[in-house]
N, C-alpha and C positions, 0 to 999 in steps of 0.2 A: 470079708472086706468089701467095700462097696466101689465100683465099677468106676472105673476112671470113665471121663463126661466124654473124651473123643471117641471111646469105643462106646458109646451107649446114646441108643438116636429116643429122643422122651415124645410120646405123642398122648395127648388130651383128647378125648374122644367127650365131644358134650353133648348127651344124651338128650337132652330137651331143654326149652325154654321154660320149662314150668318149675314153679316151685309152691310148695306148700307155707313157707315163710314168708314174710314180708320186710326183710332186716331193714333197720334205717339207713345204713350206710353202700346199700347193695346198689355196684354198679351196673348192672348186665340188662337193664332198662325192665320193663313192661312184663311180667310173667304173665306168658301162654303157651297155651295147653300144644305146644308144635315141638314132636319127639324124632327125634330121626329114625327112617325108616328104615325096615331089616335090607332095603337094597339097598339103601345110602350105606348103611354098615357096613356091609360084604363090600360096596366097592373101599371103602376106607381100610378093611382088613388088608385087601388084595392090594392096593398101595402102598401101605405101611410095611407088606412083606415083602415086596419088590425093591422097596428103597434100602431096607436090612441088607437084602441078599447084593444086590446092585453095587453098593458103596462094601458090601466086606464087613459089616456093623454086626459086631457078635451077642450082641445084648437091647433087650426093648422093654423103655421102662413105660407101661402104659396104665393112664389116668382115664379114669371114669369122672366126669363131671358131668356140671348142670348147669342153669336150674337146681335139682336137688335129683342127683341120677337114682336114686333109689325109687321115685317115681316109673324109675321106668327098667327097673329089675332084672325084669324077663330079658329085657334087650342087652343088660350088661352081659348077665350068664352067656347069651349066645356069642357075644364077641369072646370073653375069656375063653369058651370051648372051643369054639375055630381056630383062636391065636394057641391053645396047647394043641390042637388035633394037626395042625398045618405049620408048627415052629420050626420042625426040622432040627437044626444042631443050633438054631439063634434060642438063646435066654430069653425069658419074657417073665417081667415082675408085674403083677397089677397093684395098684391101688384106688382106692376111693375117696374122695373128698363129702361125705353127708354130714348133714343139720342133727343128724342123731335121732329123729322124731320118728323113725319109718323102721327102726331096730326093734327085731324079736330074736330069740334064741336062734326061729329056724333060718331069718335069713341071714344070723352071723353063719349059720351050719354050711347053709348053701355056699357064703361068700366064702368059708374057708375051706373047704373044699376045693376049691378052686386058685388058694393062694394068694387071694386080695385083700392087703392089708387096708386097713378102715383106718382114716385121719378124722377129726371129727371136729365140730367148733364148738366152743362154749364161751358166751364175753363174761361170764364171771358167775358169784350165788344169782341164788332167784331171780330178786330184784334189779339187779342188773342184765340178766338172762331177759326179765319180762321187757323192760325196757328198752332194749337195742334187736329182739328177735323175735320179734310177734309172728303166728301164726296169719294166714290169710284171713280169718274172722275177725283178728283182733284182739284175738287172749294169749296171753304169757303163753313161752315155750317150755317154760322149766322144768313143770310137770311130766311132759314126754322123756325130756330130754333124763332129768334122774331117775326115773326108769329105765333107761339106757344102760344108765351108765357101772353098774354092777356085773350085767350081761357083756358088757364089753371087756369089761376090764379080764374076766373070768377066761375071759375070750384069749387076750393079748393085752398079759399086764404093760407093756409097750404103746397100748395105743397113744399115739399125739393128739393132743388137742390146739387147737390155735385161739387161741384169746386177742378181739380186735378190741383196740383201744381207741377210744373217741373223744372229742372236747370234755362229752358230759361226764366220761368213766376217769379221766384223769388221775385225777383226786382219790380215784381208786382199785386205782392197780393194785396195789399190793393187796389189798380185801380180794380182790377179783381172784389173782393166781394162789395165794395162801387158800380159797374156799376150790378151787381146781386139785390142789395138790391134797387137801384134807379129805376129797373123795377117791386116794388114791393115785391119781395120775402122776410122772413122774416121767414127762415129756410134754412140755409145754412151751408154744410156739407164740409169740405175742407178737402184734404187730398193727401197724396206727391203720387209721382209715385216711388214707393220705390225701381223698378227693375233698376231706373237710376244710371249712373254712378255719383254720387253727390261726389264734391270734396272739399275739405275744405273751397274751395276760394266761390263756391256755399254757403255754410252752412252761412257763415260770412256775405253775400248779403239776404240769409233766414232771419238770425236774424234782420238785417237793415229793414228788408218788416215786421218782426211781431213787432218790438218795432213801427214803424209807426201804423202797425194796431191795435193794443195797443192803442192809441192815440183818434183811430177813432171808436173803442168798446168804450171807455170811455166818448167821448164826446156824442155817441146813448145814454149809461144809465143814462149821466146825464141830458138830454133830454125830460128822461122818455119814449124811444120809446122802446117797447116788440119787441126782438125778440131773435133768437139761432145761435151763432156763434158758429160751435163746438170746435174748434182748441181753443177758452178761455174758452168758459163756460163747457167743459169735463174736461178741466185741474184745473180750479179754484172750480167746483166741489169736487176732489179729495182730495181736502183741506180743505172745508166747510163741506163738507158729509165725508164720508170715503170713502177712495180708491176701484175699482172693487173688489166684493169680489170674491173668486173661483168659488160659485156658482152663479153667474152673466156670466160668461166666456161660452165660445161655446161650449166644451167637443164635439169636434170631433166626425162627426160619430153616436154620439148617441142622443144630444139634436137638432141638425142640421144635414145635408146630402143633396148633390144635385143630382138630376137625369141627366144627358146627355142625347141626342138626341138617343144615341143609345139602354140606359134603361141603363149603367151602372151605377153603387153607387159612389159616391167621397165623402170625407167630407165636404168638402165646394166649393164654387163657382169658387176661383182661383184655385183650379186643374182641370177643365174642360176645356179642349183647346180641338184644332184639333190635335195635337199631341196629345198622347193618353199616361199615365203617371202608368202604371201598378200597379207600389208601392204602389199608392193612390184609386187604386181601391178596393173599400171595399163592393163592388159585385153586383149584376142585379136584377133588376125590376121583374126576370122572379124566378130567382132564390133565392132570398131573402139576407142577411149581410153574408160575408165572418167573423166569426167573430174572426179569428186571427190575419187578417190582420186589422182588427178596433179597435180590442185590443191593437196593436203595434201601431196604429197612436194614439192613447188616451196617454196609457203612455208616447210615446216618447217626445208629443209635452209638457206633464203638468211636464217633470221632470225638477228638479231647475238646472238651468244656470251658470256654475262654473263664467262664465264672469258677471255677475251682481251680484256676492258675494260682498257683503260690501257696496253695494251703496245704497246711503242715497234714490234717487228717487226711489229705487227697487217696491214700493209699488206702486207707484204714475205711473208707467210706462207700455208701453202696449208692452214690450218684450214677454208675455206668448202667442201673438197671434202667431199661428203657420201658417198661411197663409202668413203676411207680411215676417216675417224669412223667408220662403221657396223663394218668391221673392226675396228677397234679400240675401242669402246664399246658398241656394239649398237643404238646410234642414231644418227640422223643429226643431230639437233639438239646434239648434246654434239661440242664440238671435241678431239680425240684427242690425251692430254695424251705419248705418242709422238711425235705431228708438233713439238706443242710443244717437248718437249725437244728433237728433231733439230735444229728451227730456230734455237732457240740456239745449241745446237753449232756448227751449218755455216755459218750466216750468217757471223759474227767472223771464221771461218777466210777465207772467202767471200773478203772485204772484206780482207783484209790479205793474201791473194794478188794481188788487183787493185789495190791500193793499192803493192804493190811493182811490177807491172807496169808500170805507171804512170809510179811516179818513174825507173824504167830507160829508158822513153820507148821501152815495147817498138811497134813497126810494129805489129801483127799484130794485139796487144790493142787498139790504140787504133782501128783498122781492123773488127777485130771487133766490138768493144761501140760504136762510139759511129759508125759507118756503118750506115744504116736497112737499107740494099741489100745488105751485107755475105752474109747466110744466099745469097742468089742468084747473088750472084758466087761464093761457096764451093763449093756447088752444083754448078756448071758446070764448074769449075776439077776438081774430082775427080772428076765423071763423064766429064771428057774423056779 
């Protein structure tokens, strides 16, 4: 069962500024070649186990990021072996966020050995793949990438993939996650590029791509094939379960924080760029939380939203993340009227895919959404 969020403190460790991709929609500015050093490491280990033991924190969910952290290998291993050499009686889960292009048998060997589960991204087939996720020379990814992905899965039929949807991909979502799901996968994480210019005439071509993919969830569950679409089963959740609750949310800064290459503090991973974003630094590895500046990002991001007064989704909506906002408005206090429109969209779709699920008296759906234990037996069942 997965770890309630107040006993479990998340920290991002970004390994470098570099990356071997050049995606279109990538925010983290400028790839270069600047890795954080084995002494920046060690002091961010020594911090991260201080704050565990300090606060009583029985659990540490820790992220390797980038750039593309697999660039820089050697440096993840050494954090995973100090954080299990020096854990003591605290938990420590790893995972990895990579482009998939730097995957060989030995370093899933290495990576599992050590318990780091591998998340991976793919915007969809080939074409789509070459399109949104070019290499730094300028040739398609895809090639690397389905070589990958056989090795992976062999790996952890479990692994996630996150599929980013853009103006240009709209139109083809559902091509995108059907050509994901027919090499296997069966965790799939989709999710918009929220810094894009999205214009109405987009949003209206979104909705035409999720009542399709509507279509093509519903004919999976009625199939009886297990798996996790998030873009329906987070929203159809929200309806079956109850909405995220406040303590479910990231609380900036305090139940989450990532490191940079250089040892500074951010609250989360999208204010780590090579532009350097002052406001959002919430202090060093050397020096411990700036904690006025963590204070102000805490309240500013969890205060109510004059714009989301009176709407009925207000509950149902993921306006309170204060990273998407900041993408999409420049600040955290303003809810990203992006998310807004999406949630329109997808909700109605949402609910009238589960709403015929329903009256069909599909097994699966009513198994999935409305059994607590369901994610765990899914789980098990696919990883066997």
């Amino acid at each position: 069962m997965q770890a309630s969020p107040q006993n479990t403190l998340a920290v991002a460790f970004h390994l470098t500024h570099h990356c071997n991709l050049r995606c279109n929609y990538c925010y983290t500015g400028e790839k270069l070649p600047i890795a954080m050093s084995r002494q920046t490491a060690d002091a961010g280990i020594d911090f991260v186990l201080k704050e565990a033991k300090q606060h009583k924190i029985p659990r540490l969910d820790i992220t390797f990021f980038g750039g593309e952290p697999l660039l820089e290998k050697e440096l993840l291993l050494y954090i995973a072996d100090r954080f299990i050499a020096e854990k003591g009686t605290i938990t420590v889960d790893f995972k990895t966020s990579t482009n998939a292009t730097l995957i060989t048998s030995e370093v899933l060997r290495e990576l599992d050995s050590r318990g780091v589960y591998i998340s991976i991204s793919i915007d969809g087939n080939p074409t789509v793949q070459d399109e949104q996720r070019k290499l730094a020379g300028g040739q398609g990814s895809s090639r690397l990438v389905e070589k990958a992905i056989p090795l992976l899965l062999k790996n952890n039929p479990c692994t996630n993939v996150t599929c980013v949807v853009t103006p240009a991909t709209a139109a083809r979502i559902t091509e995108s996650v059907d050509w994901i799901y027919s090499q296997g996968f069966r965790f799939i994480t989709t999710t918009l590029d929220y810094s894009a210019d999205w214009t109405m005439d987009d949003m209206k071509i979104l909705a035409k791509g999720y009542e399709q993919l509507g279509k093509w969830y519903e004919k999976k569950m009625m199939k009886q094939e297990r798996f996790y679409l998030s873009c329906f089963d987070e929203r159809i959740r929200t309806r079956t379960f109850e909405p995220i609750a406040k303590n479910e949310r990231c609380h900036l800064g305090y139940r989450q924080f990532s490191i940079a290459p250089d040892g500074e503090l951010y609250p989360c991973i999208q204010f780590v760029t090579t532009e350097k974003i002052p406001e959002f630094m919430i202090g060093h590895v050397q020096d411990g939380f700036n904690e006025s500046c963590r204070n102000y990002i805490t309240s500013a991001s969890e205060k109510e939203k004059p714009e989301c007064s009176g709407c009925k989704l207000k509950s149902r909506c993921s306006s309170w993340c204060a990273c998407i906002n900041y993408m999409s408005t420049g600040s955290i206090e303003k809810a990203s009227p992006v998310v807004c429109q999406h949630e329109r969209l997808l909700l109605p779709i949402a609910d009238k895919v589960a709403n015929r699920l329903w009256k069909k008296r599909s097994n699966l759906f009513i198994h999935k959404h409305y059994n607590p234990v369901y994610p765990i037996i899914s789980h098990l069942e696919i990883n066997s």
